[in-house]
Backbone and ligand atoms as CSV (ligand in chain L), in Angstrom:
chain,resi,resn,atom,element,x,y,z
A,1,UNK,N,N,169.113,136.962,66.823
A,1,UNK,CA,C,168.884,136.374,65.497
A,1,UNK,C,C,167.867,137.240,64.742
A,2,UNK,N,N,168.129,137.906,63.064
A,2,UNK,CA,C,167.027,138.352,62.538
A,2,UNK,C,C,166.062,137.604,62.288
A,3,UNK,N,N,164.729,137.960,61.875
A,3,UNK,CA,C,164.406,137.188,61.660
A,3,UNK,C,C,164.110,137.118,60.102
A,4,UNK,N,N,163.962,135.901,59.806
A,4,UNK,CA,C,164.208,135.468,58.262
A,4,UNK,C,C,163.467,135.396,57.444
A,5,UNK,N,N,163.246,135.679,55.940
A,5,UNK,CA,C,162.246,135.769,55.188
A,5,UNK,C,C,161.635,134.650,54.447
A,6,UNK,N,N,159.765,135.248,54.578
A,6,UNK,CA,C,159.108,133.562,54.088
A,6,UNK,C,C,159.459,133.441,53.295
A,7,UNK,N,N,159.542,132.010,52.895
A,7,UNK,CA,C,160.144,131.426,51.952
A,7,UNK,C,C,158.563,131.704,50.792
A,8,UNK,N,N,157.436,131.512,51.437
A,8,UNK,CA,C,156.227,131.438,50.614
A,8,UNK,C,C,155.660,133.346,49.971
A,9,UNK,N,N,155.858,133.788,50.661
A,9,UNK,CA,C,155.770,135.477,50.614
A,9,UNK,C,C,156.555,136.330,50.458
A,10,UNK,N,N,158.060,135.517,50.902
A,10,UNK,CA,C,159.243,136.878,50.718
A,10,UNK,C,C,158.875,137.635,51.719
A,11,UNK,N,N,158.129,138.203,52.480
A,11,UNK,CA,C,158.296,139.190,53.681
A,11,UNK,C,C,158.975,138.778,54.877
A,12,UNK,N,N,158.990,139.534,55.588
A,12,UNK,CA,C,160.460,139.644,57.044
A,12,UNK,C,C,159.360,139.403,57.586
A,13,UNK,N,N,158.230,139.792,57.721
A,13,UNK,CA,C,157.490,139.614,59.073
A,13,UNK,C,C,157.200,138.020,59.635
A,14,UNK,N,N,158.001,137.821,60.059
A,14,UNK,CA,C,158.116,136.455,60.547
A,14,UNK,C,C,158.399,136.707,62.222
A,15,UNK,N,N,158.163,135.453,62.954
A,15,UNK,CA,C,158.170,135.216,64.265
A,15,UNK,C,C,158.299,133.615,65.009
A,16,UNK,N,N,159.357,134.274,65.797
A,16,UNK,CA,C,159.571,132.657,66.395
A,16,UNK,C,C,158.336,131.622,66.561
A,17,UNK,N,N,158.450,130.587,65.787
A,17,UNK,CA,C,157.211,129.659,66.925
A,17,UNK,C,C,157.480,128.237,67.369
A,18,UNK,N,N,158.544,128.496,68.223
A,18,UNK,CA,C,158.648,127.048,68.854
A,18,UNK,C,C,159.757,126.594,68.217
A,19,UNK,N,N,160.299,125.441,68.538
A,19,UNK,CA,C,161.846,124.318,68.198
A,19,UNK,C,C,160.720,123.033,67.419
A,20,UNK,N,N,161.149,122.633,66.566
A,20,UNK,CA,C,160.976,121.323,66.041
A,20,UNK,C,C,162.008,120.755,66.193
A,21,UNK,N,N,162.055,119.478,66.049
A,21,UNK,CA,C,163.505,118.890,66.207
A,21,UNK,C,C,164.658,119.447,66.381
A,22,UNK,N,N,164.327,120.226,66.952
A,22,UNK,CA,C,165.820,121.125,67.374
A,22,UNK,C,C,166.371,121.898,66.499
A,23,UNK,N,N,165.190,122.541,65.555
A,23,UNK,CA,C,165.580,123.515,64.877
A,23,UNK,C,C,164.110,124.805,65.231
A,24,UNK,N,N,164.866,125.790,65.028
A,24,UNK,CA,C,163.859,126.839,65.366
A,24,UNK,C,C,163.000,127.424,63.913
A,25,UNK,N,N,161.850,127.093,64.485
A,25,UNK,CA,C,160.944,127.212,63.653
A,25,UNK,C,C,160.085,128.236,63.319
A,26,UNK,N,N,159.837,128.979,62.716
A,26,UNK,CA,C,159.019,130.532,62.029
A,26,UNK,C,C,157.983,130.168,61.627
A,27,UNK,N,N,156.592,131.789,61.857
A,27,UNK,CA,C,155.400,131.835,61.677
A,27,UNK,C,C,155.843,132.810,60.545
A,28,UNK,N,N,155.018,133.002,59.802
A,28,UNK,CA,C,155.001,134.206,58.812
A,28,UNK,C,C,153.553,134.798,59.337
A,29,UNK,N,N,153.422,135.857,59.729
A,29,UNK,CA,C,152.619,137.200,60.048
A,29,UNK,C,C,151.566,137.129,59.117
A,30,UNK,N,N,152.201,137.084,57.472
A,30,UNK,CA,C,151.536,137.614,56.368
A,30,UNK,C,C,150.564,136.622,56.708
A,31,UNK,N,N,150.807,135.113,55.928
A,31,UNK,CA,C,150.466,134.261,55.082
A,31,UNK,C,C,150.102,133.207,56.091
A,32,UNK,N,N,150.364,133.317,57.092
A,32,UNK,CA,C,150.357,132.249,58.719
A,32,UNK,C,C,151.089,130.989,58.044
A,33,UNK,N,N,152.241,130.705,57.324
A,33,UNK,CA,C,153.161,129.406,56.774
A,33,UNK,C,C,154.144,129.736,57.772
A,34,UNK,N,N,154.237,128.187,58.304
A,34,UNK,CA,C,155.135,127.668,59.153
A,34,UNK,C,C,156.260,127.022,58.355
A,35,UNK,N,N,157.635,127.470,58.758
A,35,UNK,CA,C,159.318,127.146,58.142
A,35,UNK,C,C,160.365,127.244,59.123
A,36,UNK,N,N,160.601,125.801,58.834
A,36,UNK,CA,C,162.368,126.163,59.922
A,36,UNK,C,C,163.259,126.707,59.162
A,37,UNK,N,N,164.622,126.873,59.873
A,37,UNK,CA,C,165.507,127.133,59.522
A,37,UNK,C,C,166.876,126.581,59.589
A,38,UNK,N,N,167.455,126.445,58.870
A,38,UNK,CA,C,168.896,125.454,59.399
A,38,UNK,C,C,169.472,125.539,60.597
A,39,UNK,N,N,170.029,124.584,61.306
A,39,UNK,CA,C,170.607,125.049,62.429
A,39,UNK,C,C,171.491,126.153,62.477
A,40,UNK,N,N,172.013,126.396,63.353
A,40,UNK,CA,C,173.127,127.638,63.878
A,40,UNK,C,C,173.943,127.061,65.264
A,41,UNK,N,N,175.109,126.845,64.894
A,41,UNK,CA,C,175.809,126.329,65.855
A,41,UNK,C,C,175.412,125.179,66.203
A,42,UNK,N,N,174.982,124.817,67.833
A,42,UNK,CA,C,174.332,123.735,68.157
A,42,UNK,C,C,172.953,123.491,68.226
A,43,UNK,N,N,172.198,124.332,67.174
A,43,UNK,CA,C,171.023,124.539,66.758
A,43,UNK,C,C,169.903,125.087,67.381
A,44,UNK,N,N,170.385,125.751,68.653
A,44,UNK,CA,C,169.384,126.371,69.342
A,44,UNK,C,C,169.502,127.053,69.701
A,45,UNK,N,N,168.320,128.535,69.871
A,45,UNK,CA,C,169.326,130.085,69.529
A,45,UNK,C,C,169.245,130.200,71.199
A,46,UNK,N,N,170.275,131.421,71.427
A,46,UNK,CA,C,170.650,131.658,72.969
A,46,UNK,C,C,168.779,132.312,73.335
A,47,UNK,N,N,168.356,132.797,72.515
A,47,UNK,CA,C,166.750,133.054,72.863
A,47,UNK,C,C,166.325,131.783,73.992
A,48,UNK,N,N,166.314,130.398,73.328
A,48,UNK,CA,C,165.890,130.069,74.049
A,48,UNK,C,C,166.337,129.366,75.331
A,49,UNK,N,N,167.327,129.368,75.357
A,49,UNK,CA,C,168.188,128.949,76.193
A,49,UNK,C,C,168.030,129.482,77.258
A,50,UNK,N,N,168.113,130.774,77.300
A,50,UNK,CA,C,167.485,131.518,78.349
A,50,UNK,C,C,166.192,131.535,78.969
A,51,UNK,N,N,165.208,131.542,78.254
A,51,UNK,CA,C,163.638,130.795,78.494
A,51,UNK,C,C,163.950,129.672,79.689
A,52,UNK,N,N,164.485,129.133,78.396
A,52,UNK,CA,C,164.658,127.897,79.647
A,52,UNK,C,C,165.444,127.580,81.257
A,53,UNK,N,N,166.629,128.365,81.280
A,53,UNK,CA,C,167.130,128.269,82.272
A,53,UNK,C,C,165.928,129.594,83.159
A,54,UNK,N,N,165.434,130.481,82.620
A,54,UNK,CA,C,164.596,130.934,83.713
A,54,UNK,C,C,163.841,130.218,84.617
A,55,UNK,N,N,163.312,129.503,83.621
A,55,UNK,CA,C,162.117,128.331,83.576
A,55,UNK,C,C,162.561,127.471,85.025
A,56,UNK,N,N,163.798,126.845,84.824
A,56,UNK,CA,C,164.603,126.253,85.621
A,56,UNK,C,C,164.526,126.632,86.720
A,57,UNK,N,N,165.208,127.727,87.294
A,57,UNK,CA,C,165.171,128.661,88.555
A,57,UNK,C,C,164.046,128.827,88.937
A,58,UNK,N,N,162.938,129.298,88.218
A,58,UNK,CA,C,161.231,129.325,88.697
A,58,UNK,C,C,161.098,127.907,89.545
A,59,UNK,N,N,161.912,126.733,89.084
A,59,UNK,CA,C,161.490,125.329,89.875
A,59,UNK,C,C,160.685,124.605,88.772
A,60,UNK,N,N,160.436,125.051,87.729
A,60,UNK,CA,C,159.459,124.041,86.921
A,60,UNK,C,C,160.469,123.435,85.963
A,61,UNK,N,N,160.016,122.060,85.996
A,61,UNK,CA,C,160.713,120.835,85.898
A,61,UNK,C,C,160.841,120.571,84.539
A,62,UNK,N,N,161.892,119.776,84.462
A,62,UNK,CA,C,162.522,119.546,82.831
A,62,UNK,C,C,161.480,119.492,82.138
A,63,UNK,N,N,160.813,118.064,82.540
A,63,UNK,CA,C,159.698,117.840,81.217
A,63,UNK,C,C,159.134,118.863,80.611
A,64,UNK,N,N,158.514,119.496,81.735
A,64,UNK,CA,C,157.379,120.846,81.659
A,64,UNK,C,C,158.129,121.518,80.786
A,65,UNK,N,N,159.366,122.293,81.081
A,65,UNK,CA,C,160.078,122.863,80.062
A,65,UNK,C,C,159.970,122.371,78.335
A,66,UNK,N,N,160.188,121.218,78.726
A,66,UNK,CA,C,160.394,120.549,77.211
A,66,UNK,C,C,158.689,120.914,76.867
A,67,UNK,N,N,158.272,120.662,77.534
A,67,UNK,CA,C,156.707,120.681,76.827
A,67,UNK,C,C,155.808,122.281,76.250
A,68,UNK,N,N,156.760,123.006,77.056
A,68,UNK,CA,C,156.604,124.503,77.053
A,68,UNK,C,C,157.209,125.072,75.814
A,69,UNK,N,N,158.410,124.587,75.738
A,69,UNK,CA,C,159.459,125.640,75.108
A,69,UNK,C,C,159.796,124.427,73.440
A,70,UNK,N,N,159.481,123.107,73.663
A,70,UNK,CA,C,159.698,122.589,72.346
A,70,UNK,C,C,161.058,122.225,72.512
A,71,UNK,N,N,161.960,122.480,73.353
A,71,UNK,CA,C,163.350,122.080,73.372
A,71,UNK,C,C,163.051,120.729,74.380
A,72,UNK,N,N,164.455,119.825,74.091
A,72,UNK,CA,C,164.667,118.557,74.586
A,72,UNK,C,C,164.700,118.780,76.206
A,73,UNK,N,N,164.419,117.570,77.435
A,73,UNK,CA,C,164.762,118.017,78.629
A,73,UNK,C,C,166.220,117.705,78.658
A,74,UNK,N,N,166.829,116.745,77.599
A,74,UNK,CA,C,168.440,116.430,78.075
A,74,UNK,C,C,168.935,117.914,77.801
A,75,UNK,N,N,168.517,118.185,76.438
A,75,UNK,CA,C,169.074,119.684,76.106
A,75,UNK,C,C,169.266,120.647,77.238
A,76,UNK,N,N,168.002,120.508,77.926
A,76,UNK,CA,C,167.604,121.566,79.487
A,76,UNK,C,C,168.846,121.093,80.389
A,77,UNK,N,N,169.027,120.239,80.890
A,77,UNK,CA,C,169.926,119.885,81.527
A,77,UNK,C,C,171.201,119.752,81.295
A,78,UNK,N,N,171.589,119.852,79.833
A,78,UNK,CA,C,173.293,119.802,79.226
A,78,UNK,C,C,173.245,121.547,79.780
A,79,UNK,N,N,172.272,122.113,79.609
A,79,UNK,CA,C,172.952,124.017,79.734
A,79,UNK,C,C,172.467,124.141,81.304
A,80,UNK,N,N,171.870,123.512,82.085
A,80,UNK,CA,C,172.005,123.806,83.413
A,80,UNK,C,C,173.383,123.549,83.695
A,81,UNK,N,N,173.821,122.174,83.283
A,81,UNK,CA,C,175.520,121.792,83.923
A,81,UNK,C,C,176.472,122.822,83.334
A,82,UNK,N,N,176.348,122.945,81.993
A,82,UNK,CA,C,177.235,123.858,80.799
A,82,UNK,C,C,177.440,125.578,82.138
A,83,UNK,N,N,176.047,125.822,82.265
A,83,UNK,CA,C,176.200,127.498,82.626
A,83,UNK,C,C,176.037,127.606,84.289
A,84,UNK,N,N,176.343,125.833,84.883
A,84,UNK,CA,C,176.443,125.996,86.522
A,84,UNK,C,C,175.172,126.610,87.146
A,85,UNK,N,N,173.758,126.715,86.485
A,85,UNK,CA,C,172.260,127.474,87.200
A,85,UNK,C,C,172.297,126.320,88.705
A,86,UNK,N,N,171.912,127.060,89.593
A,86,UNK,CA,C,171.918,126.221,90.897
A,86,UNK,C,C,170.258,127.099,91.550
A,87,UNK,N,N,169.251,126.367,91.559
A,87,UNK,CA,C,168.317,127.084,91.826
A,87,UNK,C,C,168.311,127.329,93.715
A,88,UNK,N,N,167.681,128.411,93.433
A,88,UNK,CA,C,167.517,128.597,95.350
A,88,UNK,C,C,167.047,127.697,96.103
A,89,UNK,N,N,167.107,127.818,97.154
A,89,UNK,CA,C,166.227,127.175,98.207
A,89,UNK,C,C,164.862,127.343,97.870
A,90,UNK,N,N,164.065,126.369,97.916
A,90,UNK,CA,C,162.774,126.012,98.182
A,90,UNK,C,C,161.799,127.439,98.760
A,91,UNK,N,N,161.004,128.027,98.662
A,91,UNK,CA,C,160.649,128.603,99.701
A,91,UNK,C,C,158.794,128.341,99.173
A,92,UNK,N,N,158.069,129.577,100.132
A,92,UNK,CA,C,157.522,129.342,100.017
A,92,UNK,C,C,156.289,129.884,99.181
A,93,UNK,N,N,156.888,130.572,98.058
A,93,UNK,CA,C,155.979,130.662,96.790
A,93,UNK,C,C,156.041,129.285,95.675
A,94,UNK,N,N,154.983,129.534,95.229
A,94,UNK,CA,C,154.896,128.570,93.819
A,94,UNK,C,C,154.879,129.200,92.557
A,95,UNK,N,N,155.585,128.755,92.051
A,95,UNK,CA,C,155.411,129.781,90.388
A,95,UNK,C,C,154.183,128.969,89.597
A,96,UNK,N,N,153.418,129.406,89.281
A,96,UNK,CA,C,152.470,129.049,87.702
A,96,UNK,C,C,152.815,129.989,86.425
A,97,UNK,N,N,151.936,129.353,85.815
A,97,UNK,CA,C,152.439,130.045,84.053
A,97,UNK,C,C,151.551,129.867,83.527
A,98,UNK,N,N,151.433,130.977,82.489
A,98,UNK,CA,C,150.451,130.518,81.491
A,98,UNK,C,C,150.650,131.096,80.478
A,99,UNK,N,N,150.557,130.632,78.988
A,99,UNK,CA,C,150.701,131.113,77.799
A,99,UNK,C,C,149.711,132.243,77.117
A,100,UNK,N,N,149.530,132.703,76.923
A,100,UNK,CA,C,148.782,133.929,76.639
A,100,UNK,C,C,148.975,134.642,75.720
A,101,UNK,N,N,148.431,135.134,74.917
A,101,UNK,CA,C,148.474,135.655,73.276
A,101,UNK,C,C,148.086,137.214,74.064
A,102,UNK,N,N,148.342,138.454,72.898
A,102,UNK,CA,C,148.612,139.645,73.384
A,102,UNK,C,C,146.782,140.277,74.102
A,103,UNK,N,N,145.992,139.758,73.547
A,103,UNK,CA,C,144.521,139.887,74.108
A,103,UNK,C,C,144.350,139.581,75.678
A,104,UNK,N,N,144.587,138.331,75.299
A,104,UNK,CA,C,144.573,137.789,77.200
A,104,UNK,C,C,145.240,138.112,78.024
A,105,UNK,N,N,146.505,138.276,77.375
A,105,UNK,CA,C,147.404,139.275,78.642
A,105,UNK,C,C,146.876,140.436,79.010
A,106,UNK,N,N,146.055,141.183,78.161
A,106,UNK,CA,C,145.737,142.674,78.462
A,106,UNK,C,C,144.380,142.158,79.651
A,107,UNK,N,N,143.619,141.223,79.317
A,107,UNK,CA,C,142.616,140.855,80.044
A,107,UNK,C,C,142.690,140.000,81.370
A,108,UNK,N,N,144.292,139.985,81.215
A,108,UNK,CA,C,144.620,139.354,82.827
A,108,UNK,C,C,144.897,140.197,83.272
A,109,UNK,N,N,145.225,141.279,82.746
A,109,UNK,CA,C,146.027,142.260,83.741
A,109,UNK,C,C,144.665,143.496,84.115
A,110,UNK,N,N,143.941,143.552,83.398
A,110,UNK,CA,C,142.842,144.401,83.506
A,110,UNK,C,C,141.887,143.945,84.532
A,111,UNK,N,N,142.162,142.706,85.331
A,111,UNK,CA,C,141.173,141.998,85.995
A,111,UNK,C,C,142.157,142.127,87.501
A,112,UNK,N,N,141.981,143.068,88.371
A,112,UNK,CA,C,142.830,143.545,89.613
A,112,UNK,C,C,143.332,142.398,90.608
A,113,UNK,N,N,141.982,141.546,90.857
A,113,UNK,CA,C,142.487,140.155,91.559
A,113,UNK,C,C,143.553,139.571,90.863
A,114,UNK,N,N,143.929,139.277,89.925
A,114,UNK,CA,C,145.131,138.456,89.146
A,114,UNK,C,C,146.514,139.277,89.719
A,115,UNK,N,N,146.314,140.476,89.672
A,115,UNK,CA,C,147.677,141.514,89.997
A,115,UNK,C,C,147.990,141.409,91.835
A,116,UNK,N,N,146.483,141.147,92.384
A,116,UNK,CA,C,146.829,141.189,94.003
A,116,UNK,C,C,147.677,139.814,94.557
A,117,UNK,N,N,148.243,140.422,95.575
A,117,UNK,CA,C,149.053,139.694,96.648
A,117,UNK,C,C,149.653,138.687,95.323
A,118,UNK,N,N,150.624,138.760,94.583
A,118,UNK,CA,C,151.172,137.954,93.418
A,118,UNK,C,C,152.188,138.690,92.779
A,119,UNK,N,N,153.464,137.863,93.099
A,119,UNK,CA,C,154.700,138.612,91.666
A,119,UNK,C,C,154.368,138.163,90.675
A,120,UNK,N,N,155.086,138.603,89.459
A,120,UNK,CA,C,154.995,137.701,87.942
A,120,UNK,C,C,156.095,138.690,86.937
A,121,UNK,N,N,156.485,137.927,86.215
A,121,UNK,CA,C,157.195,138.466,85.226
A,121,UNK,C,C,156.606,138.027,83.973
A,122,UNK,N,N,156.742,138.929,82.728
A,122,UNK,CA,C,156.063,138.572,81.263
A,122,UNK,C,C,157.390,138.455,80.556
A,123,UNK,N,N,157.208,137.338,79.895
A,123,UNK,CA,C,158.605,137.511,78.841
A,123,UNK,C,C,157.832,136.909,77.271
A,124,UNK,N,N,158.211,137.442,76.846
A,124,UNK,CA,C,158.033,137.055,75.353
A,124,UNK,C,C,158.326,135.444,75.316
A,125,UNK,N,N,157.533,135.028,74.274
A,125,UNK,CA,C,157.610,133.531,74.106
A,125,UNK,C,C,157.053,133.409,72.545
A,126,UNK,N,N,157.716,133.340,71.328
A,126,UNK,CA,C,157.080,133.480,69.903
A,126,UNK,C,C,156.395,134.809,70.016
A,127,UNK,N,N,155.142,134.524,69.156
A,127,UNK,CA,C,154.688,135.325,69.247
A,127,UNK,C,C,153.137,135.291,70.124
A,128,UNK,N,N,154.067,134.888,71.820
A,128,UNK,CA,C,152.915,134.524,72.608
A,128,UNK,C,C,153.655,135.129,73.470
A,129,UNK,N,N,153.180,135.118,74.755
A,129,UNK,CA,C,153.654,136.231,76.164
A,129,UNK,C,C,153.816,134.905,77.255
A,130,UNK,N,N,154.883,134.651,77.535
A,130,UNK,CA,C,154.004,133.706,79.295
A,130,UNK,C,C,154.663,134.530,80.349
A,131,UNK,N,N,153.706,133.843,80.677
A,131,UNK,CA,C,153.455,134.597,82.238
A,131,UNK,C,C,153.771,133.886,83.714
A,132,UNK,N,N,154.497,134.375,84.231
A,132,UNK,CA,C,154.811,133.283,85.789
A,132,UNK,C,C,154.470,134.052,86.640
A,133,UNK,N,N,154.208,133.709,87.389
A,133,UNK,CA,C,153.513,134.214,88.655
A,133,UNK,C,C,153.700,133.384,89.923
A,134,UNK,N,N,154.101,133.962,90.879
A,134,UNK,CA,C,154.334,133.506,92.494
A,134,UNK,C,C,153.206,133.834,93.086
A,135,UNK,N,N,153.127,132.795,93.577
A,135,UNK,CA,C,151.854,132.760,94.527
A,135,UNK,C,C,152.239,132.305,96.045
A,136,UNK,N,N,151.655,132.869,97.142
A,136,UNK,CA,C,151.966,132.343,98.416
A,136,UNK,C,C,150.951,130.876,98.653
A,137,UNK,N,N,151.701,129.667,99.110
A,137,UNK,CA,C,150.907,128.340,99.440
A,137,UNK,C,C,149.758,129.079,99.911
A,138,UNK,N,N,149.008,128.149,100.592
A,138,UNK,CA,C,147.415,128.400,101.400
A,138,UNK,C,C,147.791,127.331,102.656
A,139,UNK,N,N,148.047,127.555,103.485
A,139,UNK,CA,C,148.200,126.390,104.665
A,139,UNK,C,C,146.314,126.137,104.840
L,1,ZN,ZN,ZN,154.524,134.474,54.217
């Protein structure tokens, strides 16, 4: 999806921020004015759809999703059944997350303990970064 111009500024520099009622909603860069946009199809772009079914497979649970990503948990669960996601077996990492703006990410990653004994993947989220990370339990 491009992204679309403020309605208050006329500039492109706009950026995802989050679902409102199930419409996806824009930051403007310039002017910091928040604007949705009409739906598209079934109103929610494959952007996040994907978020979410990651989200899914990580093991973190509908609500959380919904609370993360601004999308519905029925929504979460119509595209788990829709696209067949079957998460793995259980094991024995835990995923955490955390939202993080482009500063803090540089300052998590600059801090060596955060990087040891730990996977993680960064994916874009608006114009925020999250972050998951596997961690081994502690018996
Ligand atoms: Zn603007």
């Amino acid at each position: 999806m491009a992204a679309p111009k403020c309605p208050k500024c006329d500039c492109t520099d706009t950026v995802r921020n989050g679902i409102i009622n199930e419409r996806q909603r824009f930051r403007c860069k310039q002017c910091n004015y928040n604007f949705t946009v009409d739906k598209v199809g079934k109103g929610i772009s494959t952007y996040y759809v994907i978020k979410a079914l990651q989200l899914y497979i990580e093991g973190v649970s509908f609500r959380e999703i919904e609370r993360l990503l601004g999308v519905s948990h029925v929504s979460v669960m119509n595209w788990v059944k829709k696209y067949q996601i079957k998460v793995p077996e259980k094991n024995i990492y835990h995923p955490t997350y955390k939202i993080l703006n482009h500063k803090e990410l540089s300052e998590f990653f600059a801090n060596r303990e955060n990087v040891t004994s730990a996977g993680m993947i960064v994916t874009e989220l608006g114009d925020k970064f999250m972050l998951i990370k596997w961690e081994r339990f502690r018996d």
